[in-house]
C-alpha positions in Angstrom: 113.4 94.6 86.7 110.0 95.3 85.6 108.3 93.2 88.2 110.3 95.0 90.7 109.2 98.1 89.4 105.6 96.6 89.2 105.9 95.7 92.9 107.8 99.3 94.1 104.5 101.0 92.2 101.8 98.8 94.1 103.4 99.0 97.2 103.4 102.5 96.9 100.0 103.0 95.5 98.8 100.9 97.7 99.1 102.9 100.9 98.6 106.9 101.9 102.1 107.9 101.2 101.4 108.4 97.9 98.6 110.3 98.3 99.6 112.2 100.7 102.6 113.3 98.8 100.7 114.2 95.7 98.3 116.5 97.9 101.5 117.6 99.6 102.9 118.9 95.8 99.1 120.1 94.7 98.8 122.5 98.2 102.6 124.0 98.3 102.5 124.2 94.4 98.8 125.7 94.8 99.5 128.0 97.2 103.0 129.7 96.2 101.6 130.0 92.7 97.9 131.6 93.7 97.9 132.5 97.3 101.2 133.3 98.5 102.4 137.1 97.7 106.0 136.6 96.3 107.6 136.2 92.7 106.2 132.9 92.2 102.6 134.2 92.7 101.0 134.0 88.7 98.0 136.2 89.9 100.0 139.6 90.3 102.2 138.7 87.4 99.6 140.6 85.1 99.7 138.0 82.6 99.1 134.4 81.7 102.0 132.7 82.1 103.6 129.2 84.1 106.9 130.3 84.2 106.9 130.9 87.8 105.4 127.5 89.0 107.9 126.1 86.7 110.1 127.5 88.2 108.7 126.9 91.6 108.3 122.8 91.0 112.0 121.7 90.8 112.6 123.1 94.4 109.4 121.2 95.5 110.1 118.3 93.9 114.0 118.0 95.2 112.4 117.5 98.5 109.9 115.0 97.5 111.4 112.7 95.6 114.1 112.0 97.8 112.5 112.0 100.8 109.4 109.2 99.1 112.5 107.4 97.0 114.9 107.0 100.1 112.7 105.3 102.4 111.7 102.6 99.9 115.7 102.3 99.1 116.9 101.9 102.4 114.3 99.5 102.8 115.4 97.6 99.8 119.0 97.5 101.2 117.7 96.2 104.4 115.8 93.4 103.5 119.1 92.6 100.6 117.0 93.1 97.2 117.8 96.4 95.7 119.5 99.7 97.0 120.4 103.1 98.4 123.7 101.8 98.0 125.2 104.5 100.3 123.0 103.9 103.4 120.6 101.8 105.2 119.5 104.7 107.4 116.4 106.4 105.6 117.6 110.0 107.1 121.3 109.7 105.8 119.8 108.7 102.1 117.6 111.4 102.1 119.6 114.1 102.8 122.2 112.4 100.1 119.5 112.3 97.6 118.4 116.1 98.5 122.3 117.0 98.0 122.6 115.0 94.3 119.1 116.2 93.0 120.3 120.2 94.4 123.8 119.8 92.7 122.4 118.2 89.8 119.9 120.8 89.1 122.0 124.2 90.4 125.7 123.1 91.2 126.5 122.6 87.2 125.3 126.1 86.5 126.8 127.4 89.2 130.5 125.7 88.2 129.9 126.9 84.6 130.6 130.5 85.9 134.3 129.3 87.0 134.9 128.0 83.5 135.4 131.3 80.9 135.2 128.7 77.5 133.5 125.8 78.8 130.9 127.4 80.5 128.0 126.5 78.3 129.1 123.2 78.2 129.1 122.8 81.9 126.1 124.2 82.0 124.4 121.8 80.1 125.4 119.0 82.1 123.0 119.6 85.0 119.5 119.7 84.9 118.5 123.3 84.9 119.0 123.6 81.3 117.6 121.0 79.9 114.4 121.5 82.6 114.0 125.0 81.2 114.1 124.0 77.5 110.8 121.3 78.8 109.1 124.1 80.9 108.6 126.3 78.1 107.0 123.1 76.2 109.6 122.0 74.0 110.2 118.5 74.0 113.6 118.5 72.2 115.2 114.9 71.9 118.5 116.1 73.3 116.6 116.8 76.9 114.8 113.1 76.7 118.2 111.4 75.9 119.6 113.6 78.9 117.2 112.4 81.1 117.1 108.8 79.9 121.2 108.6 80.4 120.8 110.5 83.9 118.4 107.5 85.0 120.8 104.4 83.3 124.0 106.6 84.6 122.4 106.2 88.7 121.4 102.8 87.9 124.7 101.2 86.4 126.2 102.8 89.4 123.9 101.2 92.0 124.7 98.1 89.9 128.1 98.6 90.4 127.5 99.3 94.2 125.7 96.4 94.5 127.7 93.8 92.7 130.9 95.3 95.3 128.7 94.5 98.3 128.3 91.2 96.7 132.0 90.3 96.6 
C-alpha cells in the first residue's frame, strides 16, 4: 500500500496537474476571500477573522478532489491495479465523487432536521460538524478519529468492490 501511495504521489507531483490545481485553489480561494464583493469577502467583514474562507474551502475543495482523485482512479481500474470501483469512465466517477463528498458534508445536516431526537446525532455523522470544530482551530480527537474511520470506511469498501470484481 505504501509504495502505491509513493507511486500515486510521484506520478502526481511529477506532472502540471498538481500545480495547476494548487494555483487553481490559491486564485478562487484568493479571490472570493479578498477581491470578490460577497459574504465570503474578509476585507468588508470589519474584522480579522477566517471564518468565511473556511467556510468558503469545503465547496472548493468538493470539486477538486474529486475531479484530481477520479481520473487517477479510473485509471487505476483501467489498467486492473486499484479502483474507482463504480466506474472506468473518469466523468461518471467524478460526478459520483462530487455527489458523496456534497452529501457527506451537507446531506447529514440536512437529514438531522427530519429527525426531532436524533438530530444531533445525525448531524454529527457528516462532515460539516466535525469540519467546523477544525476551522475554528480545535483539533479534538473525536474529529481525527472521524476522519481516520471515513478514509478506512471508503477503503474497506473499495476492498470489498474489488475482491467481488475478482470473483
Amino acid at each position: 500500500m505504501k509504495a502505491i501511495f509513493l507511486k500515486e504521489i510521484r506520478s502526481f507531483f511529477g506532472s502540471a496537474i498538481a500545480y495547476l490545481v494548487i494555483a487553481v485553489f490559491l486564485v478562487l480561494a484568493g479571490l472570493f476571500t479578498f477581491v470578490f464583493e460577497g459574504d465570503y469577502n474578509v476585507l468588508n467583514s470589519g474584522y480579522a477573522d477566517f471564518t468565511p474562507f473556511f467556510n468558503l474551502c469545503p465547496w472548493i475543495l468538493m470539486f477538486l478532489v474529486p475531479a484530481v482523485t477520479m481520473k487517477s482512479f479510473s485509471d487505476e481500474f483501467r489498467i486492473g491495479t486499484f479502483a474507482s470501483t463504480l466506474s472506468d469512465n473518469q466523468i461518471v466517477s467524478f460526478i459520483v465523487g462530487l455527489l458523496i463528498c456534497f452529501f457527506m458534508y451537507f446531506g447529514f445536516e440536512s437529514l438531522a432536521t427530519y429527525f426531532g431526537t436524533f438530530a444531533s446525532t445525525i448531524e454529527k455523522i457528516g462532515m460539516s460538524a466535525h469540519f467546523s470544530s477544525m476551522s475554528r482551530g480545535v483539533i479534538d480527537s473525536r474529529d481525527l478519529i472521524y476522519f481516520i474511520s471515513i478514509a478506512l470506511l471508503f477503503s474497506v469498501l473499495t476492498l470489498f468492490r474489488l475482491q467481488a470484481k475478482i470473483k
